[in-house]
C-alpha positions as CSV (number, residue, x, y, z in Angstrom):
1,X,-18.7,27.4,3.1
2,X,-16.5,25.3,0.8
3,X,-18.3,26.5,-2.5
4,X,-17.6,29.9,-0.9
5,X,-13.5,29.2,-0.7
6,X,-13.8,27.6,-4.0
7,X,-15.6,30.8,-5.5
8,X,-13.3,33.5,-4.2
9,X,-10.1,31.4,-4.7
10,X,-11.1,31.3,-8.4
11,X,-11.5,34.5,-8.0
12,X,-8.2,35.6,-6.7
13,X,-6.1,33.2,-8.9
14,X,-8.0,34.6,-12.0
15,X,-7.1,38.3,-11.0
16,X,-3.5,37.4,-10.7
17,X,-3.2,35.3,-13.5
18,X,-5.5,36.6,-16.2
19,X,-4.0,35.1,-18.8
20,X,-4.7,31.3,-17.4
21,X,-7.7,30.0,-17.1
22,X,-8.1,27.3,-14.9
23,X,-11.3,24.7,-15.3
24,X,-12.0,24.2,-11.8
25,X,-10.1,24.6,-8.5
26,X,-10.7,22.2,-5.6
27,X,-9.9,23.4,-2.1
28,X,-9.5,20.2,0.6
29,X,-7.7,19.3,3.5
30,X,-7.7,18.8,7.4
31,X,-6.5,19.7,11.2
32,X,-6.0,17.2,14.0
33,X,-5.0,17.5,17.4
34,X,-3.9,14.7,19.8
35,X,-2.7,13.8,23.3
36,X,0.0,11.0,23.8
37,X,0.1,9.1,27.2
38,X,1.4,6.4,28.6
39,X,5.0,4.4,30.2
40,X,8.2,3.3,29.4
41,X,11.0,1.2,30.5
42,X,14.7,0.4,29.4
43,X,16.7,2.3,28.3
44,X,15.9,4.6,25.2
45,X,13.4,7.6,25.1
46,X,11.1,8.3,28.2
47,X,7.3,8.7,27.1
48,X,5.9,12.0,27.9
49,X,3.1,13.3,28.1
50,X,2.3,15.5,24.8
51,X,0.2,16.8,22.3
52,X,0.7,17.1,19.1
53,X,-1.4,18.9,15.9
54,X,-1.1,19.4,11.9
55,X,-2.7,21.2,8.8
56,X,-2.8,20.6,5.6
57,X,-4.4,22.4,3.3
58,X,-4.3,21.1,-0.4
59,X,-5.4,23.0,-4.1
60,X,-5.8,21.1,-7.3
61,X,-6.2,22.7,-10.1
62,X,-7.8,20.9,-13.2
63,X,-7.0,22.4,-16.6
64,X,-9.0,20.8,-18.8
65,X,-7.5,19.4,-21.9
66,X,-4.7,20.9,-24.2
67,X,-5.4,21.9,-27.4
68,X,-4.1,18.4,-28.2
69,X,-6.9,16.5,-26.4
70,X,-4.3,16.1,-23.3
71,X,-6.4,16.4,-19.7
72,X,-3.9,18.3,-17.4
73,X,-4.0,19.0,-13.9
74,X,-1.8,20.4,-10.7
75,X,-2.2,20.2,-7.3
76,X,0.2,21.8,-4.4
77,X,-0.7,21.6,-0.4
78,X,0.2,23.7,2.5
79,X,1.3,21.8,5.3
80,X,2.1,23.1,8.9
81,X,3.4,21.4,11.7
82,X,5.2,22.8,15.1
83,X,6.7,20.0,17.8
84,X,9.1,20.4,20.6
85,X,9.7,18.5,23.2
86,X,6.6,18.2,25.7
87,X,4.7,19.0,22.6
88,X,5.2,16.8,19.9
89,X,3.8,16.5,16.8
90,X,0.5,14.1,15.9
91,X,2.8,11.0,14.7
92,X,5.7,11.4,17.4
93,X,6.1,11.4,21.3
94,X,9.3,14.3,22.1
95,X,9.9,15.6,18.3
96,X,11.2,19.2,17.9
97,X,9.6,19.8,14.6
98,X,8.8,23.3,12.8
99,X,7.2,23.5,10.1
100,X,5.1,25.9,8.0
101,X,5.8,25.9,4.0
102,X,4.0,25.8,1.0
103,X,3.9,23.3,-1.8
104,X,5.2,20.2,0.9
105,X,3.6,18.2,-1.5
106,X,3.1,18.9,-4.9
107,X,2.4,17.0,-8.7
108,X,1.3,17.7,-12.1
109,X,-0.5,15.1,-14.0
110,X,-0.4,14.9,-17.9
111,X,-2.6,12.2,-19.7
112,X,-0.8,11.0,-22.6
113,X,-3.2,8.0,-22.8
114,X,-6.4,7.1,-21.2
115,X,-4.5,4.2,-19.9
116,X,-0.5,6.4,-19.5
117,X,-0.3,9.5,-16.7
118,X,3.0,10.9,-16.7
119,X,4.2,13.5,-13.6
120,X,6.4,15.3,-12.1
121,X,6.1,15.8,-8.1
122,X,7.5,15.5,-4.8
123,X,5.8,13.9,-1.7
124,X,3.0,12.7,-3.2
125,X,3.3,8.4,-2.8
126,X,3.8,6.7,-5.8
127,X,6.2,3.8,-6.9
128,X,6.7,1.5,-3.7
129,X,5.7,4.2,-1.6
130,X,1.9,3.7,-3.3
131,X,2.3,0.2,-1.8
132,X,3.4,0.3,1.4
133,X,0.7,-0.2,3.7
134,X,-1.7,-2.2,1.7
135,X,-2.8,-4.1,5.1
136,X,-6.0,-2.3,6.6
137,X,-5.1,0.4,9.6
138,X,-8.2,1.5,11.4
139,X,-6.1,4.6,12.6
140,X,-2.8,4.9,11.6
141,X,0.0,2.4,9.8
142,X,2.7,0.6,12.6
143,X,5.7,3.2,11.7
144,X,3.5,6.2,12.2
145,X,2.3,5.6,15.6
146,X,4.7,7.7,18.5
147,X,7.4,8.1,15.6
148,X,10.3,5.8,14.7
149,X,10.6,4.8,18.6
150,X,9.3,1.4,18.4
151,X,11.7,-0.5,15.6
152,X,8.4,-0.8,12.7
153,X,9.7,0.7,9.4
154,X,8.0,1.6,6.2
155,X,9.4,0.3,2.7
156,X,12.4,2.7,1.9
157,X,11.1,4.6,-1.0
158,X,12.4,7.7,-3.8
159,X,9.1,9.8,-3.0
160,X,9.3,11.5,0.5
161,X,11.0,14.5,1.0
162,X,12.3,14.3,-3.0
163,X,11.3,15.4,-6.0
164,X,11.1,12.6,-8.7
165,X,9.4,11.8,-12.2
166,X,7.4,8.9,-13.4
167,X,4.4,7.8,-15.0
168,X,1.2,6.1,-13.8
169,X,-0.2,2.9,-16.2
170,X,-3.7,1.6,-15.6
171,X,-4.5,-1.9,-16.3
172,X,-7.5,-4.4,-16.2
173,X,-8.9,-5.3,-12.8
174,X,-8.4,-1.8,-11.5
175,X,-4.7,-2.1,-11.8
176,X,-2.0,0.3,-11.8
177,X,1.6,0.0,-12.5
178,X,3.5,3.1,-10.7
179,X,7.2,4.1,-11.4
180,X,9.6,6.7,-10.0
181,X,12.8,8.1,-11.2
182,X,15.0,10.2,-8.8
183,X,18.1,11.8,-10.7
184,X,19.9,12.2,-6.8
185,X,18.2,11.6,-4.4
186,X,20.0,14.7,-2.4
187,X,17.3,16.4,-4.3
188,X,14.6,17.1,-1.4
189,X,11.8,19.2,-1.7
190,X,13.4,22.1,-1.4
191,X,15.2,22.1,-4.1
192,X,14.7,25.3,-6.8
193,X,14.5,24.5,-10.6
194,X,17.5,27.0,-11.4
195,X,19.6,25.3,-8.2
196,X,22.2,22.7,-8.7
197,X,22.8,19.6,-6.1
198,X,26.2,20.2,-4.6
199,X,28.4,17.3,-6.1
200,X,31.7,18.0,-5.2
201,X,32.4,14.9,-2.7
202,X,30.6,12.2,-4.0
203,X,31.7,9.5,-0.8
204,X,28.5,8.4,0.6
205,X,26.3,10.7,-1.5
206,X,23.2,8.8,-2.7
207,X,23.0,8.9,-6.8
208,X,20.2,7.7,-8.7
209,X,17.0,6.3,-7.2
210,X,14.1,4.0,-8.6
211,X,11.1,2.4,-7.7
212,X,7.9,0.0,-9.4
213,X,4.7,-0.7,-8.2
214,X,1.5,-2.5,-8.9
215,X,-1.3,-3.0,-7.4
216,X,-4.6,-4.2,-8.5
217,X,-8.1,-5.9,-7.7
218,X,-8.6,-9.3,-9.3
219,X,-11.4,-10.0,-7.6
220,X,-13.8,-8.3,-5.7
221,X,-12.8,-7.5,-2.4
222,X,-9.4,-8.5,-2.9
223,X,-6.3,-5.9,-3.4
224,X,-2.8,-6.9,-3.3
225,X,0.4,-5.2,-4.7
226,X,4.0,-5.0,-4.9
227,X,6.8,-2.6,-4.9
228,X,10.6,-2.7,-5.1
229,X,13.2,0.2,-4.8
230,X,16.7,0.1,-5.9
231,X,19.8,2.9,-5.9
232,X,22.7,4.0,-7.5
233,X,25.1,5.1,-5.1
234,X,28.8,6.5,-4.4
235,X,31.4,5.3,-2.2
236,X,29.2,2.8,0.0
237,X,29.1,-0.6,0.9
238,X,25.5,-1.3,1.0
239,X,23.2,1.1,-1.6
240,X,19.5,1.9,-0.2
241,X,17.0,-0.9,-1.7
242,X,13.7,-2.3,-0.7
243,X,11.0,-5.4,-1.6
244,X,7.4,-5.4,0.1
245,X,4.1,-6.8,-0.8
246,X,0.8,-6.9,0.7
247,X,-2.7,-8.1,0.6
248,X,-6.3,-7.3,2.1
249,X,-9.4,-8.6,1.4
250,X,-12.7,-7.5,2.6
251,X,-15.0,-10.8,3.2
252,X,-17.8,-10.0,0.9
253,X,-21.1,-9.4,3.0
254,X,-19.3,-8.2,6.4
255,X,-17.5,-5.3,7.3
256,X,-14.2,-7.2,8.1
257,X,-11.2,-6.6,6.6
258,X,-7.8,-8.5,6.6
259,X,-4.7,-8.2,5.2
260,X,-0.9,-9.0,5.6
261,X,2.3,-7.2,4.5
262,X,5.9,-7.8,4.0
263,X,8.6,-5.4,4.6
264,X,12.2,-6.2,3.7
265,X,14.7,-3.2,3.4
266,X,18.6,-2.6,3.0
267,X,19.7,1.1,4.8
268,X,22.3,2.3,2.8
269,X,25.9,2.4,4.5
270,X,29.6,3.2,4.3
271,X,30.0,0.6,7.2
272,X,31.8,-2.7,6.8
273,X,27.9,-4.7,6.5
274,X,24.4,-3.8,5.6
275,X,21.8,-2.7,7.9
276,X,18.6,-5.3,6.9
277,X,15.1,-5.1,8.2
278,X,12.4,-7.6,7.7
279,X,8.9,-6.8,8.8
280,X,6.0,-9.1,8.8
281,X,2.9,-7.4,9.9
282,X,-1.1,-9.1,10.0
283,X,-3.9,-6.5,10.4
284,X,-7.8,-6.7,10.9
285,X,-10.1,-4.2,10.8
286,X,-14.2,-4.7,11.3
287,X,-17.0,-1.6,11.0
288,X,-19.3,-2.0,13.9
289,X,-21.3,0.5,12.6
290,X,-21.5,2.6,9.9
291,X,-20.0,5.3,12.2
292,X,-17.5,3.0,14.2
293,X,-14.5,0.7,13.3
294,X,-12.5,-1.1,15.3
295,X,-8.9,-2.8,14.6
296,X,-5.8,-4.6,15.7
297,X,-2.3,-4.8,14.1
298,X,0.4,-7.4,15.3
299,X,4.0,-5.9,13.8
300,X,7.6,-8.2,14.2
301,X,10.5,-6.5,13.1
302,X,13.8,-8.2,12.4
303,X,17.3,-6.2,12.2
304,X,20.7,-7.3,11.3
305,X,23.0,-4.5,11.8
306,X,26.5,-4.8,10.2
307,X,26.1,-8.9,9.8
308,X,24.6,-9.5,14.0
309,X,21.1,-10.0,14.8
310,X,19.1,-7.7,16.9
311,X,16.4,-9.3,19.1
312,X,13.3,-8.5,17.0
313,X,10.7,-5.8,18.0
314,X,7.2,-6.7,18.7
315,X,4.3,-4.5,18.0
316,X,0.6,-4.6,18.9
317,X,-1.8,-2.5,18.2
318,X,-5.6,-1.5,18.9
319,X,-7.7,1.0,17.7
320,X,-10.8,2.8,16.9
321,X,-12.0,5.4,14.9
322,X,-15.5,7.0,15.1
323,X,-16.7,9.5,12.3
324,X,-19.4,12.0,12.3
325,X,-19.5,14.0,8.5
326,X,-16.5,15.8,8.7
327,X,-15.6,15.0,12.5
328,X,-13.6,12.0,13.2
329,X,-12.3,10.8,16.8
330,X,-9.5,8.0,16.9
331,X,-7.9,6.1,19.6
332,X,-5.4,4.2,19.3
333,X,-3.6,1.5,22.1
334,X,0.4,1.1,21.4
335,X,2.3,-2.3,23.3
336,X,5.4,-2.2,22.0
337,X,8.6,-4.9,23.0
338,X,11.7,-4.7,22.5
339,X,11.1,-1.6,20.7
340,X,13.7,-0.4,18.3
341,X,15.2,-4.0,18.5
342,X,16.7,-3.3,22.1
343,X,16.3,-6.1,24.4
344,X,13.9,-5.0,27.5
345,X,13.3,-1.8,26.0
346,X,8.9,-1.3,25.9
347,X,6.5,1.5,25.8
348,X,2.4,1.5,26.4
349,X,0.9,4.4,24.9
350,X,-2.5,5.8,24.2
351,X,-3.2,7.8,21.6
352,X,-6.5,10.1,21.2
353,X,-7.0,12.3,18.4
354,X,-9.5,14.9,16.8
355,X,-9.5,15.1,13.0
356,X,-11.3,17.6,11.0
357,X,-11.7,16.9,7.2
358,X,-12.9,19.7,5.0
């Protein structure tokens, strides 16, 4: 079936473009489905109930080589998403999401070098987005469990929801160094190349945005890496800025994994003090079988918010993920304290998915 998309895409592409000939197109992508249960308590959000679902549907497009020797290739991907409240979407309890579009992440790739990639994109990680989440997840990273409800955060980066430019270097030991140049950061996805970003009140507008990476594998089993963002902004106290680094390594001749990951970032503000989180999270995750893995996650959260100290959120996680072929089914167990950084504030959820890769 997927030789058969592949063939007529091809096919159609070529009829309306006949004047490009593209070297091979390759059709991926998947849909998942998922039910969210469980309690709350405090004061915050109630838990409900709800399920949630996604597509994505990706094309890449490799042209070959220019007539300079150059390999060049594109990709774009269709991404739909609907949530509402009672029905959210597969990362968040009570979202109201809707979303359909095409091209919600997108990149071409020029090889200047074997070694230098340059690009242009929007969505796709790189910089300190490419770095993360370095620790293992069996099912899903801390942040992305029921949403931005419990208090974990991802390293601020330049790469989602913005268009941005960089270049890709490849090293020894599997390395790669990953940068990302944002012009304004107010440039989101959908933003046209004959549009202009409105600039006309410049007060608490973001400006320029950068971010470096590396990550690579000095030894076998062993990946670590490193990432830092920093801004340019107008009429702010505090401009947007992240560190984080992580490790894992995979004990050679068992199937466990374990790897830590350190989070700290600076929310950019017009208030009188920053807003600072640091994250520490430790993560295992072991294959049972070739078919079944099981992990846990433990996630601590600190926040100072204009100069005071929030309690700090707690995370645990469990989880497993079986996969047949193309068929995968997940579950993952949420204990969350203090979520959010509010004393007293806690949720249990359970999480089961269905994921189809194709």
């Amino acid at each position: 079936m997927k030789n058969k998309i592949k063939t007529l895409g091809v096919a159609l592409v070529g009829s309306m473009m006949a004047t490009t000939a593209f070297t091979q197109m390759k059709v991926d992508g998947h849909q998942e489905w998922n039910l969210i249960t469980g309690s709350s308590k405090g004061s915050g959000n109630i838990l409900e109930k709800t399920v949630g679902k996604e597509t994505r549907l990706r094309f890449t497009f490799d042209m070959g080589k220019l007539p300079n020797g150059m390999p060049l290739n594109t990709s774009f991907q269709i991404y739909g998403e609907r949530g509402a409240s009672g029905a959210a979407t597969v990362e968040g309890a009570s979202s109201s999401v809707n979303r359909g579009v095409l091209g919600d992440e997108y990149i071409i790739n020029l090889g200047v070098t074997p070694a230098l990639t340059v690009y242009a994109g929007g969505e796709v990680p790189k910089g300190i987005e490419s770095v993360r989440t370095i620790q293992p997840n069996v099912t899903n990273r801390p942040a992305d469990i029921i949403g931005n409800q419990t208090g974990a955060v991802d390293a601020n980066d330049n790469t989602s929801g913005r268009n941005y430019i960089g270049f890709d270097y490849a090293t020894a030991m599997k390395g790669v160094a990953s940068f990302a140049f944002t012009p304004n950061a107010r440039n989101a996805l959908g933003q046209i190349t004959d549009g202009a970003a409105d600039s006309a009140n410049k007060v608490g507008q973001t400006g320029s945005q950068y971010s470096f990476s590396y990550r690579l594998e000095p030894a076998a089993g062993l990946l670590i890496g490193a990432g830092i963002l920093n801004s340019n902004q107008h009429g702010v106290v505090d401009e947007a800025k992240s560190r984080t680094a992580g490790i894992r390594y995979t004990i050679p001749g068992t199937a466990l994994a374990v790897g830590y990951q350190y989070t700290n970032n600076t929310d950019a503000t017009t208030a009188t003090a920053s807003i600072e989180r640091k994250q520490n999270t430790l993560s295992a995750v072991f294959g049972v079988t070739k078919e079944l893995n099981i992990g846990i996650s433990r996630t601590e959260t600190e926040r100072v918010n204009e100069g005071v100290k929030q309690v700090d959120a707690k995370n645990t996680i469990v989880g497993a993920a079986y996969t047949l072929g193309g068929l995968q089914f997940l579950y993952t167990y949420l204990n969350s304290d203090n979520a959010a950084n509010v004393a007293g504030r806690e949720y249990q959820a359970h999480v089961f998915k269905t994921k189809v890769n194709f």
